[in-house]
Steps between C-alpha positions, in 0.01 A plus 500: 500500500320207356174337503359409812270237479278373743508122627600240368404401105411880396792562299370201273152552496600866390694326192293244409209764466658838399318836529467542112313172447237607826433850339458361097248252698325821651517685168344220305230441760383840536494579121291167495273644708469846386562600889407881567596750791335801681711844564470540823699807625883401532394146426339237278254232600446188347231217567734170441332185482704160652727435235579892458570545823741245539699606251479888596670402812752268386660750194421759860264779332246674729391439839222249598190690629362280847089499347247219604456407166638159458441442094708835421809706675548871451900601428582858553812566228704813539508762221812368345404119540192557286641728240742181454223312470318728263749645296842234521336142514172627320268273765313737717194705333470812788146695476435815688196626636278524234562116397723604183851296460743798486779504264902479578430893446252589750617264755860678476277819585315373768804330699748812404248745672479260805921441540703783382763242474322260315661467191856479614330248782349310256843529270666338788216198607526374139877490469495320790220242425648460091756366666310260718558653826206499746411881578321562848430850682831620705355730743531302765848532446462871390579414107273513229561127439613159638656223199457108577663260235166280556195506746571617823327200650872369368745755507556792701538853269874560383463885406338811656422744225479837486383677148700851427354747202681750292233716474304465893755685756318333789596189392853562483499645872497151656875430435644911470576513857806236644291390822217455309688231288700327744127452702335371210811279433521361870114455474556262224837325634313471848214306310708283228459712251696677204415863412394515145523819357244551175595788328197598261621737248243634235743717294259833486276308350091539584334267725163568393441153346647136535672538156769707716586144677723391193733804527513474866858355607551306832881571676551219786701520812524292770664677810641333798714570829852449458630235753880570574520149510429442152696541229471826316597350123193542285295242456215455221242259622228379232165463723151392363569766197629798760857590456658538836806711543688468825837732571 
């Protein structure tokens, strides 16, 4: 299942623009700027001015705040979209409620104690974004995330994604029963989708700081229905840097 791109001339305005170049734009123009976030709960907010904004909506971080303030625009980033920020791309400063920037350290605390899944969640969004896919909430579509090759004001999403994690059981329960698989894998099929499998293995080791993120180890899997119809000779399909396996 390929990209689906919507109307005519996306496909090349996707190319001549790619997602890398948009997001080095973003890092460079927040690190410029010395741009700083609030903790807010399960979120971060962020006062963009023009230029920031634009640019925090075309690499598709955060979600624009509807204010009446004209001169600045409030984003609302997700736990995992500003610990990229913070910690990966080294452009966000994030301050807590006492007006202190807080370390990789303490925000790893603070985030952890909010998702229990964080840090395999987190594992999982930065996989995905190093290799220049577009990472959106999924639960809409009852995943924990949606992948677009660019924008999705150009392409529709190619993968629903569901994280797994050796060491949270709960996790794990979404795919142990049959029916629950085969609904999850008609829920993607009856939306264009491919089920993408992100298996987040930390290998007993201790998740109590972001230093645990190098010894983490991703296992993909794309599952589909088999079609009768098709041929069942495997078939290894290269895709935007996910290895597809069809039987």
């Amino acid at each position: 299942m390929g990209p689906r791109w919507k109307g005519k001339g996306s496909e090349a305005k996707a190319l001549a623009e790619p997602m890398s170049k948009i997001v080095s734009a973003l890092q460079s123009s927040l690190t410029m700027s010395g741009l700083k976030g609030l903790l807010s709960g399960c979120s971060v907010l962020v006062e963009a001015d023009p230029e920031q904004s634009e640019l925090l909506n075309r690499a598709c971080f955060g979600r624009l705040l509807i204010t009446s303030e004209k001169d600045k625009q409030w984003y609302e980033l997700g736990l995992e979209e500003a610990f990229y920020l913070s910690h990966a791309l080294r452009c966000l400063n994030i301050v807590g409620n006492d007006g202190t920037v807080k370390g990789d350290a303490e925000l790893w605390d603070y985030m952890s104690s909010k998702v229990e899944m964080f840090p395999e969640l987190y594992k999982a969004y930065s996989h995905l974004r190093m290799k220049n896919w577009v990472v959106r909430s999924g639960s809409q579509y009852g995943v924990d995330y949606v992948a677009y090759r660019h924008h999705p004001a150009l392409v529709h999403s190619e993968y629903a994604v569901l994280v797994l994690s050796d060491r949270n059981a709960n996790s794990n329960a979404r795919l142990r029963l049959w029916s629950d698989l085969y609904c999850t894998i008609r829920l993607a099929g009856g939306v264009a989708k491919t089920l993408l499998v992100l298996h987040v293995q930390a290998n007993g080791n201790e998740t109590d700081s972001p230093t645990c993120l190098k010894n983490f180890e991703i296992e993909e899997r794309t599952i589909r229905r088999w079609i009768p119809e098709q041929s069942r000779e495997e078939k290894v399909v290269e895709s935007h840097g996910i290895t597809e396996t069809q039987i």
